[in-house]
N, C-alpha and C positions, 0 to 999 in steps of 0.2 A: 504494500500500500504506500501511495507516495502523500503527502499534500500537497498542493495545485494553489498556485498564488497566479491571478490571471492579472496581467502586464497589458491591458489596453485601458483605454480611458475611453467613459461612458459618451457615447454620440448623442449629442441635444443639439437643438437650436441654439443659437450662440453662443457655444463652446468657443477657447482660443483656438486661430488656423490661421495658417498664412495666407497674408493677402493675395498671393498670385493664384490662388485656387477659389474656383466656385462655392461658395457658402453651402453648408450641409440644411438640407429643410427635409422634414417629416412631418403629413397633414393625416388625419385621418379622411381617409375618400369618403365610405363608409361606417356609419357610426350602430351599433346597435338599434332595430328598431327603423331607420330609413329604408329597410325592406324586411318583412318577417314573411318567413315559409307558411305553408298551409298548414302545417305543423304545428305553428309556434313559435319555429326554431329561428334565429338570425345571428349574423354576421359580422364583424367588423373587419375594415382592413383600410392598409394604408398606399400613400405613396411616397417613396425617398428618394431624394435628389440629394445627390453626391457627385464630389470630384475623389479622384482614385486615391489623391493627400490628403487627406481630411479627416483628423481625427488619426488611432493607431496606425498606422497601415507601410506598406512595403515598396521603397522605390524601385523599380525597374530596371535593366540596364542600358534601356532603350529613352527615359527620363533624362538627360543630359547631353549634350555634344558638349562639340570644342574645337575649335577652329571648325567646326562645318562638319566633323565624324562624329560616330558614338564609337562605342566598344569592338572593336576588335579593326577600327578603321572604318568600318561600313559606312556609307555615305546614306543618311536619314531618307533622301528623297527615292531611297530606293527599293526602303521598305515600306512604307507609309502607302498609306492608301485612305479612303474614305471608315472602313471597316479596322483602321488601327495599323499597328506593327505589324507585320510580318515574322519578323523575329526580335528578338531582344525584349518584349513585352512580360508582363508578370505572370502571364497564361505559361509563358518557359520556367517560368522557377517552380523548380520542384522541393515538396514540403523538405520542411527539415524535421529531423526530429536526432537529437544527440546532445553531444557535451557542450556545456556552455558556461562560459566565463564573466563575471561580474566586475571589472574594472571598478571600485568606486574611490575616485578623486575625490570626492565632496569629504570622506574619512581620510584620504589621506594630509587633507588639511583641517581635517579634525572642526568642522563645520556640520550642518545640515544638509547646506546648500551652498552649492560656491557662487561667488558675488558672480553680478549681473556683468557682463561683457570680459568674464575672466578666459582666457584663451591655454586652454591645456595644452603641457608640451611633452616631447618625450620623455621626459624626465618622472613629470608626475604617472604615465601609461608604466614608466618601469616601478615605480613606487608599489605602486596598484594593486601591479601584475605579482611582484615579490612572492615567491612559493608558490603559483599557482601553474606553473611552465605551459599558457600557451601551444597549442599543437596546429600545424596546419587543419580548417575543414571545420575546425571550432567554427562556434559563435564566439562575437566576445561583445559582451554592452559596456560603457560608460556611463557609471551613477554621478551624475551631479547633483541629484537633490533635487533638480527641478521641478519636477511633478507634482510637489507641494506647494506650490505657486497655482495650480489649476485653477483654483476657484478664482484668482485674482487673473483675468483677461487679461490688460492692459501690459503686468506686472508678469507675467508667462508669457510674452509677446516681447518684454523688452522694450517699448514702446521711450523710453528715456535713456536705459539704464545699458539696453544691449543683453543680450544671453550670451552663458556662458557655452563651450565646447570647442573640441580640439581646433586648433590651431593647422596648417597645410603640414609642419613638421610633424605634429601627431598622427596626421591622416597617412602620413608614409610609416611612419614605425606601425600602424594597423595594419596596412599593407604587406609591410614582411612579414608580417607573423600570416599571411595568406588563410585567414577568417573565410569562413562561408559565407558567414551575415556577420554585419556589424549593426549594434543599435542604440538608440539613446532618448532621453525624456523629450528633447525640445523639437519644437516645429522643423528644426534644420539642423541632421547633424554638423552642425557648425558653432563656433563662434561667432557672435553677429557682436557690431565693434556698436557701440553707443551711438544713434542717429545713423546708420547706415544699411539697416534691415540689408536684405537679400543682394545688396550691391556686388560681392561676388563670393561666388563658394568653390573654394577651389579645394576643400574635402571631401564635396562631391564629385570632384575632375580627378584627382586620383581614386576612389576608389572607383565608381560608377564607368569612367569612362578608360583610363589606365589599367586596372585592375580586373574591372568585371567583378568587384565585391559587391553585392544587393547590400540597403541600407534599413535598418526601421525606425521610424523618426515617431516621436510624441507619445513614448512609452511609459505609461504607468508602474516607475520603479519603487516608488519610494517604500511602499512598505517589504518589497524584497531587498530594499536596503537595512530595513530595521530587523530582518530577520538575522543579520550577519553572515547568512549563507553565499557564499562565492562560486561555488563549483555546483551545477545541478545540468538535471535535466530541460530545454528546451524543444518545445511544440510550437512550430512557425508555419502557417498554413493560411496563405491569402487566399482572396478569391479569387479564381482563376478565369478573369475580366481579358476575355479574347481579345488579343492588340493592345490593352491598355499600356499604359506607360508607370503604374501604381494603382496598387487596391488595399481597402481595412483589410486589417487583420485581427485577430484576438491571441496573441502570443499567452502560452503558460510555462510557468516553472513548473518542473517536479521536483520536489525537494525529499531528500530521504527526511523521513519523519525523527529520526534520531538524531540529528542534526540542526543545532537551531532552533530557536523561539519566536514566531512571529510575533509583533506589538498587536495587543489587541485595538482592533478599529471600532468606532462607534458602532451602538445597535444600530443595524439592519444595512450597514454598511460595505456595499458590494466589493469593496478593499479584503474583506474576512480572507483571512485565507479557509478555504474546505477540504476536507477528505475526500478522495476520488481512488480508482484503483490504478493498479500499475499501467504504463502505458507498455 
């Protein structure tokens, strides 16, 4: 039996997102009762409007160019079409499910959360990482604490202050350690400098575009930070959004149950961690 700590953040109506992606809305079409069966019986149901960033979810490796290519050289106009990518799309990545690595900077500066436009370098990823030896094919996530910022939009957005994460120097030492996935709380695995939102990401250009490492951006770490487990199991499984360039995901940890104490979350608080069986 493992415990299951689920690492995505709950989709609502204005939840923080990055600007350059279409706003997440969910209406009910149908409400109970606006049609009942002869029966009795009636329905409800909705309709969701999403962009494939928004909220948990999985970059692509077809998300990025640079100078005019994505990953492996391919020239975008070649895959593209009206119905998506061709190839490099998040319909190619195949689930994960294995060993995973908890980087958490935010502890090795002995903080919650590391300040708002702090730019991680290799230094602190070797800190991190100290006893845990990194293997090709890993996942590896970066805890900064920011996930606790959730409920404050403005203030998880960086709107003043900048978010914190790695640095282009950090994004190559993730690189040689040759990760399957890399992932992290904020909207960008990036550092975003104070006043300069998405002006450029070049941790996306090495891993996404050099690399071919898939990213998971705006991950619900904070309470598997407080559990103090570092090494577990990860379940990574987008939806598999034919062409898309990124889709939600609901990432889980399996944590060996002997292992660790999660922080109790408030009553009825979908953070709890639960019991589930082995995967």
């Amino acid at each position: 039996m493992h415990r299951i700590v689920d690492l995505a953040q709950p989709m609502r109506r204005g939840m923080p997102q990055s600007p350059n992606h279409p706003p997440f809305r969910m209406v009910l079409e149908r409400r109970h009762g606006d049609m009942v069966r002869a029966d009795g019986g009636s329905a409800a149901n909705e309709v969701i409007i999403t962009g494939g960033h928004v909220g948990t979810h999985v970059d692509a490796l077809a998300h990025v160019s640079q100078d005019g290519l994505v990953y492996g050289g391919l020239k975008p106009a070649e895959l593209t079409s009206h119905d998506g990518f061709s190839a490099l799309g998040i319909d190619d990545f195949v689930p994960y499910v294995g060993r995973c690595l908890l980087l958490d900077v935010a502890a090795v500066h002995g903080v919650p959360a590391l300040p708002a436009g702090y730019e991680i370098t290799p230094d602190d990823l070797d800190e991190a990482a100290a006893g845990l030896a990194p293997r090709p094919g890993d996942a590896l996530l970066v805890g900064t604490g920011w996930s606790r910022h959730w409920a404050d939009g403005p203030a998880f957005l960086g709107h003043h202050g900048g978010v914190p994460g790695p640095g282009e120097a950090a994004g190559h030492w993730l690189a040689a350690r040759r990760p399957r996935v890399v992932g992290g709380e904020t909207i960008a695995f990036e550092r975003l400098a104070p006043g300069r939102g998405h002006a450029t990401l070049p941790v996306h250009r090495v891993l996404l575009v050099e690399s071919g490492i898939n990213i998971v951006e705006t991950m619900k770490l904070d309470t598997l930070l407080d559990t103090g487990v570092r090494d577990f199991t990860l379940v990574l499984n987008p939806l598999p959004v034919v062409g898309a360039t990124g889709a939600p995901v609901r990432p889980l940890a399996l944590l060996d149950p002997a292992v660790g104490a999660p922080a109790a979350g408030p009553a009825g608080s979908r953070a709890a961690v639960t019991t589930g069986g082995a995967a």
